[in-house]
Structures are given as C-alpha cells and as structure tokens.
N, C-alpha and C positions, 0 to 999 in steps of 0.2 A: 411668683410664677404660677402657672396654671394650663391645666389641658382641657378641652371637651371633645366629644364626637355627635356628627349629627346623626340621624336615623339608629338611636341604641337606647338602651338603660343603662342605670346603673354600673350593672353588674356586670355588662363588655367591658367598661374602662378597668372595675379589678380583676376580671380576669385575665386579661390582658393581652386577649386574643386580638385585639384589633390594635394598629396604632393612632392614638390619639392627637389632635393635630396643638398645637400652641393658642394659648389664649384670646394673643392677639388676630387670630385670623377670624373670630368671632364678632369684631367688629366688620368688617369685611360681609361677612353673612348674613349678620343678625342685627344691623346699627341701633335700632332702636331697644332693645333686649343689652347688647351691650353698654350701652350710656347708662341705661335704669340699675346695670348690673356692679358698673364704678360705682355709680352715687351713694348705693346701697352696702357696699365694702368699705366705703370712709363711714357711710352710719354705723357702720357695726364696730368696725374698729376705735372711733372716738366712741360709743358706749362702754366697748370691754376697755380698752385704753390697754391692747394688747394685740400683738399680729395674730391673725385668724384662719382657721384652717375650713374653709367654704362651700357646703354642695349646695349645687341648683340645678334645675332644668329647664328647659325653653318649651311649650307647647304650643303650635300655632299664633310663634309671634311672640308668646308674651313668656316675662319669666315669674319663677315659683323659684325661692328659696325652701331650702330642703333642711339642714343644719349648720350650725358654725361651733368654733371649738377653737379652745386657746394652742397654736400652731404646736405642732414639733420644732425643734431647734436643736442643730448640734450647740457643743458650748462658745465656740466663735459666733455663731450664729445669734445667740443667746445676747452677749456680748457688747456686742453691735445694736440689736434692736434695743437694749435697754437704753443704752447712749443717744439711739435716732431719737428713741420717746422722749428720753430727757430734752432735747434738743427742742422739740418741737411742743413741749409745754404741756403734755400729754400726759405724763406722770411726773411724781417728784422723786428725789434723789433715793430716798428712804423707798418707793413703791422700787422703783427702777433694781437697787440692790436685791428686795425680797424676791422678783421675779426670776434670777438665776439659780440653776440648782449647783448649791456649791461642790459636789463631789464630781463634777459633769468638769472641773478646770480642769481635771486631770488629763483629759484628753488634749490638752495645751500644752503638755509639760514633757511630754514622753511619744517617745515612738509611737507608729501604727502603721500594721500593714495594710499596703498596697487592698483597695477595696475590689478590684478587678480580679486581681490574683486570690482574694481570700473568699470570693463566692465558686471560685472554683475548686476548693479545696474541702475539704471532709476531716474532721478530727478523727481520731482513732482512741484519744482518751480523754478524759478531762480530771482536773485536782480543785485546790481552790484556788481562785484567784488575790492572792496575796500579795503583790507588787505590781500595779499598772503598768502600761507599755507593750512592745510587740518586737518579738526576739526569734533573730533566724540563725543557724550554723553547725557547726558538725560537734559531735556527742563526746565530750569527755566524763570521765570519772574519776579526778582525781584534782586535788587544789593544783598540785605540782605541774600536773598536764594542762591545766588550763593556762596557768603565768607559761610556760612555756611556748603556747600555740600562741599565747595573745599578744607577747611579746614581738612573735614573727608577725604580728597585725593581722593572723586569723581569726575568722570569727567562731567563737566555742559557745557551748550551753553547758553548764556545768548540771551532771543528773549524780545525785545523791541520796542516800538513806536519809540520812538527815545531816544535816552542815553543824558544825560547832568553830567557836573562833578562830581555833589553828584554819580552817580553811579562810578565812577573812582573805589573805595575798591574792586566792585565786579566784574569788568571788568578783575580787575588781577588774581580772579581766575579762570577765565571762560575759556574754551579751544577754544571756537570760539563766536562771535555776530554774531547774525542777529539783524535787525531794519526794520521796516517798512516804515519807512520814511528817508532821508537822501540822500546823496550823497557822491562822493566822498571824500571831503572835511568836511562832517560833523563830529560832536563831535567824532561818534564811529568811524570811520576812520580812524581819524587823531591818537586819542589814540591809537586804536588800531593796524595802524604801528608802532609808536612809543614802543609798546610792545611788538610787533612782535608776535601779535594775529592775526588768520583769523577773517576777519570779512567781510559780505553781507549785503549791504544797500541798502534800496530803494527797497523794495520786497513789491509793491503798491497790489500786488495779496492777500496778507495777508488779513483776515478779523480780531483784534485782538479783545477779550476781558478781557482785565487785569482783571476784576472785579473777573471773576469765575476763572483767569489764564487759560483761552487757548485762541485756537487760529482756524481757518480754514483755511484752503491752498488745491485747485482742490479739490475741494468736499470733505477731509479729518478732524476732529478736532482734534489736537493735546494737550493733554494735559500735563500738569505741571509732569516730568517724564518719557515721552514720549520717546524715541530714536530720534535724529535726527543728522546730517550730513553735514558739510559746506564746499564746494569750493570755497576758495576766491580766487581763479587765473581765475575760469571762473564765478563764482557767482551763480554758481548750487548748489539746494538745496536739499538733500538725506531724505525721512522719516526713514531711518534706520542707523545700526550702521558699516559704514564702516571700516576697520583697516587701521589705517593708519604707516607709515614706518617717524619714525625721522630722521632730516635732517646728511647730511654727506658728510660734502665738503671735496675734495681731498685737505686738505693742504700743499701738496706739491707744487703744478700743481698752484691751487688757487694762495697760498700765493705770486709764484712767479709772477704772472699778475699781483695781486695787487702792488708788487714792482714798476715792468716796467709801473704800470700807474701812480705812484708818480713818476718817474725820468722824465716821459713826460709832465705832468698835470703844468698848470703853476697856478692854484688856488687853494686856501685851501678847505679841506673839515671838514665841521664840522655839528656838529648833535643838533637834536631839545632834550631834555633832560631834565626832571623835578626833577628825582631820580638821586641817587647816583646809583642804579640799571644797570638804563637806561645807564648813562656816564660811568658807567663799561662796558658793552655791547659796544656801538658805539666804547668804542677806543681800546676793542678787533678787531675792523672793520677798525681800522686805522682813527679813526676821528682827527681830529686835534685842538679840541676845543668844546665848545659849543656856537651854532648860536643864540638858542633862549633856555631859561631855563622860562618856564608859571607858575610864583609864586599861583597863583590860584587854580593850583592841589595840593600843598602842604596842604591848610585849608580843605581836606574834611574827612582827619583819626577819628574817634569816640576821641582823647583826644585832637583834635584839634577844631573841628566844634563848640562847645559850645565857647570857647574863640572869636571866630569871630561872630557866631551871636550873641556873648553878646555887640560885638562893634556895628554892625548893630540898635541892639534897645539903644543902650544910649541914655540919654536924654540931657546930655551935654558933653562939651569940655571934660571935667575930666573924665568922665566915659569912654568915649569913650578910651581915652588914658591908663585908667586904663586895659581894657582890652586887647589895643595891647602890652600895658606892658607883659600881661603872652605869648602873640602869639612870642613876638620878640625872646626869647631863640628855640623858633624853629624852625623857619625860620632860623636863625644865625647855627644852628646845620645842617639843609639842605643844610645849602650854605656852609660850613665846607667840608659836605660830597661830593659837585659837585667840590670844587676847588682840592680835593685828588685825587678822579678818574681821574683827567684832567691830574694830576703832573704838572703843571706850565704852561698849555696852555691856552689861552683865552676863559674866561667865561662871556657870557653876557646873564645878567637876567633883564629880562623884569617885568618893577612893574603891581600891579594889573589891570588887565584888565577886565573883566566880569562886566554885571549889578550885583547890589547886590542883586539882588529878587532872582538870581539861590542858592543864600544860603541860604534862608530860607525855615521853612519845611512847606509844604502844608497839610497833613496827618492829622485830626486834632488832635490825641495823642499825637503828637512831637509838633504841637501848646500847648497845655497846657501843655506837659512837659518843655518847653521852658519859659513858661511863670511861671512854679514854680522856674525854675532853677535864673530866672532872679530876681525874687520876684516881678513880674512886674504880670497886670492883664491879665484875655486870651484876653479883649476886646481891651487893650492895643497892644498885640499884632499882633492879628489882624490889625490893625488900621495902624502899621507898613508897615505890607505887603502888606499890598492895597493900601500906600503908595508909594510902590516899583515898585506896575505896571505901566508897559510901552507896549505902543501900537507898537513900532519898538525898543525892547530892542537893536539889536545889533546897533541900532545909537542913542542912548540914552545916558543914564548916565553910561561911562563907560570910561575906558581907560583915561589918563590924567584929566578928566573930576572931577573924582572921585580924584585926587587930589589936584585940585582948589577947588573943596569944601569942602574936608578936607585933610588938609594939613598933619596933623599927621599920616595919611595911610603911605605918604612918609619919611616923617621923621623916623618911625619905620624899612623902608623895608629897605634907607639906611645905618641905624645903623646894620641891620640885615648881611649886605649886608659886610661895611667895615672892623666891628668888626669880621664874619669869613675872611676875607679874610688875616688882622693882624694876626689871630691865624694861621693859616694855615703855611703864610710867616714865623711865628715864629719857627714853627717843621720845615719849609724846607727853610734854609736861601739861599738855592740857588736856588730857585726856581724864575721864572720871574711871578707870582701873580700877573696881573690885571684885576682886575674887571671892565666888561663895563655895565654900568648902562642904560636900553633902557627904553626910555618913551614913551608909545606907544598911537595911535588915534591921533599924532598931527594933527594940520592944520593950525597951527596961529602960527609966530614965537611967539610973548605976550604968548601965551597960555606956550611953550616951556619954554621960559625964565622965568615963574613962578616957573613951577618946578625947571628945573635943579639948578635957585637959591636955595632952597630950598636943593635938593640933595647934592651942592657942600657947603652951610654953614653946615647945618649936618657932611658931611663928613671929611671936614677941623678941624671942631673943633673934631672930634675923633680922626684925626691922629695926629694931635699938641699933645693933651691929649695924645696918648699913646707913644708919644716921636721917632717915628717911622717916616721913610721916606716910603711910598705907593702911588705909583701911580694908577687912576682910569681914566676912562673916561667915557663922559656924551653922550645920542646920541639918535637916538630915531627910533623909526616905518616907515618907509614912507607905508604909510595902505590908506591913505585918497587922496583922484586925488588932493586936493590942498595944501596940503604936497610936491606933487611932482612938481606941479605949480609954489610954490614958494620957492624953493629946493635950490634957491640964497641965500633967506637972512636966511632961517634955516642953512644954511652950517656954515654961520658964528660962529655959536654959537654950533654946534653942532662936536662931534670925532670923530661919524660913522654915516651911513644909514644902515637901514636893512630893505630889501624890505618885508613887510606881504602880500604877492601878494594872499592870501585866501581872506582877507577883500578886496586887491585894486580890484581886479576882480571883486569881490560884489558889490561895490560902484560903480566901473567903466562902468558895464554893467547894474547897476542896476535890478540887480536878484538875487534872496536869493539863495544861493548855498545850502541849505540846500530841498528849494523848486523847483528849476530848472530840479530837475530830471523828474519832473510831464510834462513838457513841451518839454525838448530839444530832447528826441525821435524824435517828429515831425519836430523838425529845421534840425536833421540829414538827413531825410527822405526827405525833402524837399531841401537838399544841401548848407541850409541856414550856417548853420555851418557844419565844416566836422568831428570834436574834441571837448570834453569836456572844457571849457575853463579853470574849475576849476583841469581838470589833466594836462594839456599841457596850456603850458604859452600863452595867446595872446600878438603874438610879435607885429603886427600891432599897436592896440590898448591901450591894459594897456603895453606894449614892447616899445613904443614911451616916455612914461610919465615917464619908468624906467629913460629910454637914457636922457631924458631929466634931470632929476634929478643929473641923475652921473654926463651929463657934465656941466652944471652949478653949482652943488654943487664943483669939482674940480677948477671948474673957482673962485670961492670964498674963497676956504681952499684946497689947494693943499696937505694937509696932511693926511685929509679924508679918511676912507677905507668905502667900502661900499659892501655891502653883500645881499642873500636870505633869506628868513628861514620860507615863506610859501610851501605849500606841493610841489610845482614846482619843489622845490631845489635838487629833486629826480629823476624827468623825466629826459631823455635823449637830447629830442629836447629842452627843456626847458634851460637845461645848456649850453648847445651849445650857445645860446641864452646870457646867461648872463656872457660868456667867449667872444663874440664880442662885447659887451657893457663896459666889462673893471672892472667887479665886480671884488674884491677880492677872496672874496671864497661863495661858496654854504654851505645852512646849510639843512639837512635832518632826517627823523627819523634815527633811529641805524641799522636798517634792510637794509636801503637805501644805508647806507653808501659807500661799498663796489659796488655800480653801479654808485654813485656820482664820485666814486675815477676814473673808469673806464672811464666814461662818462666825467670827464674834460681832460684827457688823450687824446681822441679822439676829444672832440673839439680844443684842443690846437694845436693836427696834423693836421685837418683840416684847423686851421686858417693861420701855416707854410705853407701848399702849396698854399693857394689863392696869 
C-alpha cells in the first residue's frame, strides 16, 4: 500500500493535516514518475530481499528517492511475507524463519482489543505486563466471586494483592488479573500464562482495600462491579469497558513456520502443564511433552482441599496416611489425564513443593469449619497453623524437605504417579509412557538419595505387583546455586536436570522476585541492570551455574538429559542461551509454546553459522 499528495512536503503527509490520496492514483497523474517508481521498488526489494518501507518525491516530472527501510509488520503480517519470499526464491527457509520476531506470535495467540475502541480510551494506570492478551469486565475481589459470576457467563477481572494457589478455581474464570503486588514471575503470572489469561502485576499505584472490596487508582474508587480493562502486552490499565477482538491466527501461513521451525530446531519444546486442559492446549501448539507438571495446583478444587488439609492436621503417622489414601485416586486420575493429552510423550511431574501454611484457611469460618470437619478443636487448629508459620516461607519447609519429613507425601504421589501411568500404557500398548519423577529444592546429594530411594522402592514394588514392564526415571530441580555446585555427584544418581531458573535466580541474586519489582526500576535507571532478570535469563551469573551443571553432570552420567522449565523457557534471548549450553529441550507455558518452537529454530541457525 501507499499514499502521496501533490502540491506538499514531507511533513503535510505526517502531520496529517491533509488527506493523502492512494497510490494507485499516481499513475493516473504522474505515468511516467510512476513506471520509474515500480521498477525501482522491485530493485530495492530483490537487493534487501525484504518488504520495504519507501519515501520519494516527484519534482517536475521526475522522481527522487528519499530513503527505504526494512517495513513494519504486525506478526500475521510478518508471517505471510516470510512465506511469499520463500515462495518466490527470494530467501531461504533459514533467512525466511530469522526475519520474524518471535515474541511478536503472541499477538496470534490471545485476545486484542478492538483498535478503534482502544485509541479512544486513556489508561488511568499501568503495572507490568505479565500475561499477553486484552481483558474487559466487571471488578471482583475474591477467587469465590469470581467462579461464581463466571460460572453465570459474566465477564469478571479478578483485582488482587497478590494471588496464591488457593485462588487458582477463580483465576480460570476470570478474563483478565490484575495484582498489586508481584512481578513477572509471581503466582499470578506464571498461572496466568500458563492459562493464557491477561494478567498486570505490580500496579504499586493501587491503594487496595479488600475489606470494603474496593480499590483507588489516580484519584478514582473502584468498586466490586465496576467496569475495568487490562493490557497485558503493555500493562495498561483502562477504567472502562473496552471491546476487545478474539484471537485468529492464519493457520495456513502460521502452521507452516511452525513446521520450518521443527525441521530447523534442534531442541525439544515442551510445556509447563498442570491440567489435562492446559496439555490439550500446548500440543495443539506443537509441544512435545511436558517440562514441568506443579502437583500442588491439583489440591486446591472444593472436593479436593478438605482431603489435604485433613493430612496437614493429623496428629499421627496413620491419619496422615489415611488421608492421602482418599487424595491418591485423584492425583492418579490427573496424571491419567496428562499422560493422554501427551499420546506417549514425556511427562515429568514434579512432587509437592509449596510450604504447607499456603493450604490452610486463614478466614476464621473455614477455621472452624475445618475444625468440625476434622472433629478436631478450633484451638486445635489454630495451633496448627501457627505452627506452619514461616518467616521466609519460600526457603523453608518445602520442596524435598517436606519429603524427609514425611515420607508418605511421596510414597502416595509415586503410587499416584506409576499406577496412572500402568493404566494409560494399558489402553495404549503402543504408546512410549515414561514418567519422569522431578524432586525438587535439592541441594544435598543425602538429601536426594532419601527420596528417590523412597520413589524407586514404591515404584518397583507396583510394577512387579502389576506384572508389567515400565520404565520411569528419577531426577530432580536444579533451583538451589548448590544443586548446581555439586551437579557432579547429583548426576550420579540422578536421569535428568531440569533447570527452575524462577527459584535459582531468587536464590542466586538473592531477591524475592515477587518483591523486586519495588526496587529494580531504579537498577534500570541507574544502568545497574539493563532487564528483568526474572524475564530474561542471567547468562553471566545464574547462566554460568547452568553451564556448570550440564557439563559436570555429563562428565558423570553421560546419559543425562537436561532441560528448563522456569519462566525463561519462553524468552527468546533466554533460549538461545540454553541451546549454546547443550539443554535438551525448553519447557514453557502453552501460550509460549509456539515462540519456544520458533525461537529454538533461530538459535539453532545462529549457532550453524558461528
């Protein structure tokens, strides 16, 4: 396309005081000026061997090129041209892939509002943008209110301090989060990709107050019903109701880049996935497994939560076990459901990780209805959860930890774990069904070789018992800098790595990634940092501890595969990063998938020409 005007410069056309007429009416005007002006648009373009963004002018007659420039393109846009050029022998498949920008698919994959409607609108605040897409509807404050409105098929925005798992039910029906606290990497975030929900975190301008349900933002109080409006691609926040436009990828044009980026790619791409939902989605996107499966979101459904905090308050070995007894059929029916979605691809599920205080309820009606449920007293209860507090929960009692001290958490997940994977193998005898079992927070090989003893007697005596040949493997986190320290003698003992680069980054830089957003403003401002560390991988830094890991864990177990599957496993620069390091494959939300697939393609071509 193209405009001119006659009798002006430049500067009429962008100012935009005049209206410019179509291209074509230049031949019309100027034929000769016009012919010289094609002929000169194919030379430019077979030079760059790319669409071209072109000024000229006409002075008496004749024309004068002024500049040209590699065009703008949305991502269909993008798309499309890479495929025309291919077509027409212009470029090759390799050039054609490098020329998309892979974080530009997203705009494919997710909502966006109405472009009409959103130049007429004005933000009133902005957070980060932490989950792409474009979300319009009325203001709740509460998981409970949101399943409730979503379930009538309204449309809600879930506005919170900051979200933790017990909110997970009503996060899926919310059309967009906002939080006040957070970053990119936080709870609502990570879910939130993973859902392929918009979501804005870290909107510190919020004044909130849950109590009465509302809220102020720039002088405004919004209350519980309110209209409001989320950009998560820039992290603008609308008080009103924008229209927004469902996504609608060309999959023609699409499908076939994503082709040419598996035939290139020399890593796997697989997705972070808790539902059967979720792993039906990502391998719509071409995933090729799952990276990481967070058993943790499965305990928080209304017929599941009572079972697990019934295990929380036991008062002995028995009870405890009693109760994972009723949890283990559905865990086992989850992980049923993740090894079908897959069809036979590699599924690795990470056992429980969370403190256990995030399960309990704080509210105190759910305190004493907990404590009729249990036949236990409120003070009882109580007593419990005070027990539970921790002054640095996320380096507390969690993760492996919680297995050393009780052993039966793992015994159950195993059982959970083998017995679907049996079933599964059973309906589909041709299927390659192995389950990799991730133990995550190590830092001690001792600590390691507690559990996965534990996992592999478990697991041996159910496939003896069910007279079955299955294979599993055992493997664990590297989350912790001396995990990856001594990444020697864990290899030994271990089938995989799987980097948690959310927690190593945590640990590594020692900064809450949940609270760093309050601060790194000022590091950016000051140049101290140029990028988020928690959206773009530090290669320097936790990027060294990876390297380190892989190749001493290789130097000990040559048969090791090792992998991502914190939020990195989605960035561009990030993968790049862990295709020169010699990972196996990236794991990412479902959303992601489809720029993972892209983005290992382009490192792979990168790493051929060095």
């Amino acid at each position: 396309m193209g405009e001119f005007l006659t009798n002006a410069q430049g500067e009429d056309v962008v100012a935009g005081v005049r209206t410019p007429m179509p291209i074509t009416q230049m031949e019309e005007k100027f034929p000769e000026a016009y012919k010289q002006f094609v002929e000169v648009c194919g030379t430019l373009e077979n030079h760059y061997r790319d669409m071209q963004d072109m000024e000229f002018t006409v002075e008496n007659g004749k024309l004068y090129m002024l500049q040209c420039r590699s065009g703008k393109r949305t991502a269909q846009a993008a798309i499309k041209i890479a495929c025309d050029l291919i077509d027409e022998g212009m470029i090759s498949e390799e050039e054609a892939l490098m020329q998309i920008d892979a974080k530009s698919l997203d705009m494919l994959l997710h909502p966006t509002f109405d472009v009409k409607a959103l130049k007429a609108a004005k933000p009133v605040g902005k957070g980060i943008a932490a989950s792409p897409g474009a979300a319009a509807g009325h203001i709740v404050f509460t998981a409970e209110d949101a399943v409730e409105h979503g379930k009538k098929g309204e449309k809600v925005v879930l506005v919170r301090l900051e979200t933790s798992p017990e909110d997970i039910e009503g996060m899926k029906f919310a059309q967009g989060i906002l939080t006040v606290r957070g970053g990119q990497t936080s709870h609502a975030a990570v879910v939130a990709r993973g859902m392929g929900t918009c979501c804005v975190s870290g909107c510190g301008d919020i004044k909130m107050d849950e109590a009465n349900k509302c809220f102020t933002l720039a002088g405004k109080t919004y209350h519980e019903g309110d209209d409001l409006s989320l950009d998560g691609s820039t992290g603008n926040i609308y008080g009103e109701l924008i229209p927004t436009v469902p996504a609608d990828p060309n999959s023609g044009y699409f499908g076939r880049i994503m082709e040419l980026s598996d035939k290139y790619k020399t890593m796997g791409v697989r997705t972070n996935a808790d539902t059967p939902k979720d792993a039906k989605q990502a391998a719509s996107f071409g995933a090729q497994g799952i990276g990481l499966c967070r058993t943790e979101h499965m305990f928080f459904g209304p017929d599941r939560i009572p079972a697990f905090r019934e295990m929380i308050c036991a008062e002995t070995v028995e009870e405890r076990k009693a109760a994972l007894d009723k949890i283990e059929p559905m865990q086992q029916a989850d992980f049923e459901g993740l090894f079908e979605a897959l069809g036979g691809y590699p599924v690795t599920i990470r056992f429980l990780d969370p403190p256990l205080h995030e399960f309990v309820p704080t509210d105190e009606a759910d305190i004493e209805a907990l404590a009729k449920a249990q036949g236990k007293t409120v003070a009882y209860i109580k007593q419990v959860i005070a027990d539970l507090h921790e002054f640095n929960p996320m380096m507390g009692h969690r993760g492996c930890r919680l297995t050393v001290t009780y052993p039966e958490i793992a015994v159950m997940q195993t059982s959970a774990v083998i017995k679907a994977a049996l079933a599964v193998k059973g309906r589909h005898p041709d299927w390659n069904v192995v389950p990799e079992i991730m133990i995550p927070l190590v830092g001690e090989l001792k600590e390691y070789k507690f559990v996965k003893n534990i996992v592999v007697e478990t697991a041996d005596k159910i496939i003896k018992d069910a007279g079955c040949d299955l294979k599993y493997e055992v493997g664990t986190m590297i989350e912790i800098p001396r995990a990856a320290l001594t990444a020697d003698e864990i290899a030994k003992e271990a089938d995989f790595f799987c980097f948690g680069t959310n927690d190593l980054t945590q640990m590594t830089f020692g900064f809450s990634r949940d609270d760093a957003g309050k601060f790194l403003p000022a590091y950016y401002a000051n140049k101290i940092y140029e990028s988020d560390p928690f959206a773009r991988l530090d290669t320097v830094g936790v990027g060294k501890l990876m390297r380190m890991a892989v190749t001493m864990g290789h130097e000990n177990n040559a048969k090791i595969h090792c992998g991502i599957c914190g939020e990195h496993g989605g960035d561009p620069s990030s993968i790049e990063f862990c295709n020169e390091i010699g990972l196996n494959y990236v794991s990412c939300s479902p959303f992601r998938v489809p720029i993972a697939r892209l983005s290992a393609a382009q490192a792979a071509i990168k790493a051929k020409k060095k």
